[in-house]
C-alpha positions as CSV (number, residue, x, y, z in Angstrom):
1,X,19.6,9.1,-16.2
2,X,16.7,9.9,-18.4
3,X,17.1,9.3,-21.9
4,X,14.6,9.9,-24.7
5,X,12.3,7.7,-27.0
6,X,11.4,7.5,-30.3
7,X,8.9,6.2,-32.4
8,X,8.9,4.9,-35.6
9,X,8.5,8.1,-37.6
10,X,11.5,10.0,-35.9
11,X,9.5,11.6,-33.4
12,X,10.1,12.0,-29.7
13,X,7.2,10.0,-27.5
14,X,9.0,10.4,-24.0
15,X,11.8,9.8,-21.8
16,X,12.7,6.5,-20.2
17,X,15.0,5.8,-17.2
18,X,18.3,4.0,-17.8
19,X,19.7,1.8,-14.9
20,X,22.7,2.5,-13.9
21,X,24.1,-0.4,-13.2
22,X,24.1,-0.9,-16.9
23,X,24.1,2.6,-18.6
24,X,26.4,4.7,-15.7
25,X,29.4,2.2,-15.6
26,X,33.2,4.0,-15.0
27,X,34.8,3.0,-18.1
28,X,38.5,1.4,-17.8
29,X,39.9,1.5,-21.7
30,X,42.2,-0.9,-21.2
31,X,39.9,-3.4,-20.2
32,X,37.9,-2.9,-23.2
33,X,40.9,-3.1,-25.4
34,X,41.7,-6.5,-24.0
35,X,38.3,-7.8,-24.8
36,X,38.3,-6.1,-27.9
37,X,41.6,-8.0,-28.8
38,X,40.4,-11.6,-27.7
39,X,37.3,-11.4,-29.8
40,X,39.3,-10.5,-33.1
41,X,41.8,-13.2,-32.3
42,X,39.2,-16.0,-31.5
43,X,37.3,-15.2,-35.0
44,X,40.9,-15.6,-36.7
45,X,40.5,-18.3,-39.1
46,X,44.0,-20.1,-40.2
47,X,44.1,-20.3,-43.8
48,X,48.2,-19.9,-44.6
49,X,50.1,-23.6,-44.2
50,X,53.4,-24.4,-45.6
51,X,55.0,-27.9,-46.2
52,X,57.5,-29.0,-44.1
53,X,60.3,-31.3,-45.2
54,X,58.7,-33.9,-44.2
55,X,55.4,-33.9,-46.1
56,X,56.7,-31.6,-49.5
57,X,56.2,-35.2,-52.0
58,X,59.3,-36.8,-53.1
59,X,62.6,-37.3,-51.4
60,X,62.6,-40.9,-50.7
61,X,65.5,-42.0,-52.1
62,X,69.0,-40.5,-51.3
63,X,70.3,-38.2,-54.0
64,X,74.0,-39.5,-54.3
65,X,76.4,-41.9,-51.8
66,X,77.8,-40.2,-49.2
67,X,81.2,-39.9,-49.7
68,X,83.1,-40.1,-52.9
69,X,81.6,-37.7,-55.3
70,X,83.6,-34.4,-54.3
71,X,79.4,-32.8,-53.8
72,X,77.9,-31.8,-50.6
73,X,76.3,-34.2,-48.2
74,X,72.5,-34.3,-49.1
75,X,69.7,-36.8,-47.7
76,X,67.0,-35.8,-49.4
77,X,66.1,-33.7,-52.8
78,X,63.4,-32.2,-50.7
79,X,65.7,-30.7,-48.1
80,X,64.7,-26.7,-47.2
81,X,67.7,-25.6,-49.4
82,X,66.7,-27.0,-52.3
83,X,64.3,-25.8,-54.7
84,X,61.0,-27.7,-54.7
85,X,61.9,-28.9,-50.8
86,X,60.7,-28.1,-47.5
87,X,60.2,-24.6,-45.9
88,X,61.4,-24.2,-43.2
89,X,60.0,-21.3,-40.5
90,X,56.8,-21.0,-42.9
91,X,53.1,-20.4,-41.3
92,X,51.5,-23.6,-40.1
93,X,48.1,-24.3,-39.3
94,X,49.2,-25.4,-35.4
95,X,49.5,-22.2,-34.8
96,X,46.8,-20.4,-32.1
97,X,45.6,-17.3,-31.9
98,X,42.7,-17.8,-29.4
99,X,42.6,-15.6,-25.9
100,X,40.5,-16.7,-23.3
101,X,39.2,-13.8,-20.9
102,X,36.9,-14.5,-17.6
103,X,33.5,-13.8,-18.5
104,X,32.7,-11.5,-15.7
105,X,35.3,-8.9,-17.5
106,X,33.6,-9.6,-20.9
107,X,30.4,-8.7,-19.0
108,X,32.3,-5.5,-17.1
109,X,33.8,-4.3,-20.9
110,X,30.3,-4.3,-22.5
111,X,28.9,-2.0,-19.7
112,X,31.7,0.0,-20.3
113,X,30.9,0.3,-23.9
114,X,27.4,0.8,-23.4
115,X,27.9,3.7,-21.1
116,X,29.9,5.4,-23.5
117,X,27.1,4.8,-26.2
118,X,24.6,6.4,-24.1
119,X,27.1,9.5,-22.6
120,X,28.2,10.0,-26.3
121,X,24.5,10.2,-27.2
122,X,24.7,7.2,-29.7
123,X,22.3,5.1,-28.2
124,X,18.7,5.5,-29.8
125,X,15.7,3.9,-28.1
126,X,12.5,3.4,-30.0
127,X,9.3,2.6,-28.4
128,X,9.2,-0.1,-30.8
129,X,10.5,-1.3,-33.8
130,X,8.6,-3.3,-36.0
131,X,7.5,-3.8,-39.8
132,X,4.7,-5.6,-41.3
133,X,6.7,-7.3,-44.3
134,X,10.3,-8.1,-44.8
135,X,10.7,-5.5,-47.5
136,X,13.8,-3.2,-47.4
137,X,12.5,-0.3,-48.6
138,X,10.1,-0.2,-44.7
139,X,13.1,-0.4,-42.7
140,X,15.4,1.7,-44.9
141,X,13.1,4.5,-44.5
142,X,12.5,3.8,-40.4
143,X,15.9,4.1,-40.0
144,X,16.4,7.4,-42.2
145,X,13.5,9.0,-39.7
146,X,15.7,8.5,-36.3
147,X,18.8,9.9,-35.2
148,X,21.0,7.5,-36.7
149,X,19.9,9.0,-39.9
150,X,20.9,5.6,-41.5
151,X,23.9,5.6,-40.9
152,X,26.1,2.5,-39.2
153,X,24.2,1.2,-36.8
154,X,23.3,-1.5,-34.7
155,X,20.0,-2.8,-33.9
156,X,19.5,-4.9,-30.8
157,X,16.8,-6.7,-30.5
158,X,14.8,-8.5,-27.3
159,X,14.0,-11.5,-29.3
160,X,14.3,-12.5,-33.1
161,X,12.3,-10.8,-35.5
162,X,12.7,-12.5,-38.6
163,X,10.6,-9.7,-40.6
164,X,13.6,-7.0,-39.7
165,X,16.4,-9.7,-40.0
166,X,15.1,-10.6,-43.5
167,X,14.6,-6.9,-44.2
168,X,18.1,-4.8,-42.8
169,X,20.6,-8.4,-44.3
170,X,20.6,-6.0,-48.0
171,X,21.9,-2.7,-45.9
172,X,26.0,-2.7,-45.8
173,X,25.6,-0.6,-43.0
174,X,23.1,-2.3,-40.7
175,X,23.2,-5.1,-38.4
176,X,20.7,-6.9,-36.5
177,X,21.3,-8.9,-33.7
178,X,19.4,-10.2,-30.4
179,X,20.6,-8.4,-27.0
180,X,21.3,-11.9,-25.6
181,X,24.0,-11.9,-28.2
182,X,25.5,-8.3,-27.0
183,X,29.3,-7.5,-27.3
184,X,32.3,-5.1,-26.9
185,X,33.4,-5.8,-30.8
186,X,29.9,-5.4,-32.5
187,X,29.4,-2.1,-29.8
188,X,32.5,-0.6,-31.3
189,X,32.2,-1.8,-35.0
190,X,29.2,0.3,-35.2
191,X,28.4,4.0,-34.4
192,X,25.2,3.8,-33.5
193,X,23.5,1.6,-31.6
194,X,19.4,1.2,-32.0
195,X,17.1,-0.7,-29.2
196,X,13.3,-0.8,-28.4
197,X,12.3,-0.5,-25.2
198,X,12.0,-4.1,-24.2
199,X,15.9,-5.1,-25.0
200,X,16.8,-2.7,-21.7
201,X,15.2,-5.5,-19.7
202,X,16.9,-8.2,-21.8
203,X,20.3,-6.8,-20.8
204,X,19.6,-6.2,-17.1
205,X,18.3,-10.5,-16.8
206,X,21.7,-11.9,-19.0
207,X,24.1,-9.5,-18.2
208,X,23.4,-8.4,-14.3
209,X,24.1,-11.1,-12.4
């Protein structure tokens, strides 16, 4: 499958080859999905916890005696029917959410997703991608020239580039992360996805095996 580079000011330098074994996967949706699912679960983060009768403070002593007084039994003020007790059925920290899926159908999903990119003619290559200083006016205007036209994107990188990390973190709409680090959610999150060259090879060595 030939696919066509880009350089820096938009223009188009040449074709490349994409491997198939990465770029010409047949897509299964309900794999995806299921990755797609265990990554938003695992980044769940636990915040809501409600007091049990046991550790709402207060209660110690018996209200009244048990017998004698014509009023209901009650053991404790902080019991779930009273007001200022317990709660009983609330959301409690124990709770998990996490989903763990073999890593060979993590791997399978992301091919998926990256075939799709590149059928749907939202993968951009560049022949590189580099800036001189972490200003975010250079890669604004880089990113404006190609395809993408700035919009959502994702930019993959072979290795870190701490000029175009430093750069892109002021963009809403931009992420930048290295190809090692590839997956199904960030794929998806974003519409386009932006690579050099070099970040092909990356993929092939950590996700082929």
């Amino acid at each position: 499958m030939k696919y066509p580079v880009y350089n820096q000011k938009g223009e188009e330098v040449g074709n490349t080859l994409l491997p198939k074994e990465i770029f010409d996967v047949k897509t299964n949706p309900d794999l995806i999905h299921q990755v797609v699912v265990s990554q938003m679960a695992n980044k769940r983060k636990i915040i809501a916890h409600t007091k049990d009768r046991s550790e709402a403070r207060g209660g110690g002593a018996k209200p009244w005696q048990q017998k004698g007084t014509g009023r209901a039994r009650v053991g404790s003020i902080r019991s779930p029917i009273w007001k200022g007790g317990g709660v009983t059925f609330g959301p409690r920290k124990e709770k998990k959410f996490k989903k763990i899926i073999p890593k060979k159908i993590r791997r399978k999903a992301l091919l998926m997703v990256l075939t799709g990119k590149a059928k749907e003619n939202l993968l951009i290559i560049s022949d590189k991608l580099k800036i001189e200083k972490p200003k975010t006016k250079e890669i604004f205007k880089t990113l404006n020239k190609l395809p993408s036209k700035g919009k959502k994107c994702l930019i993959a990188l072979p290795d870190l580039d701490k000029n175009l990390v430093l750069a892109a973190r002021n963009i809403p709409k931009i992420k930048i992360i290295e190809a090692r680090n590839l997956n199904c959610l960030d794929l998806l999150s974003f519409k386009y996805l932006i690579i050099p060259k070099e970040t092909i090879k990356v993929i092939k060595e950590t996700f082929i095996k």
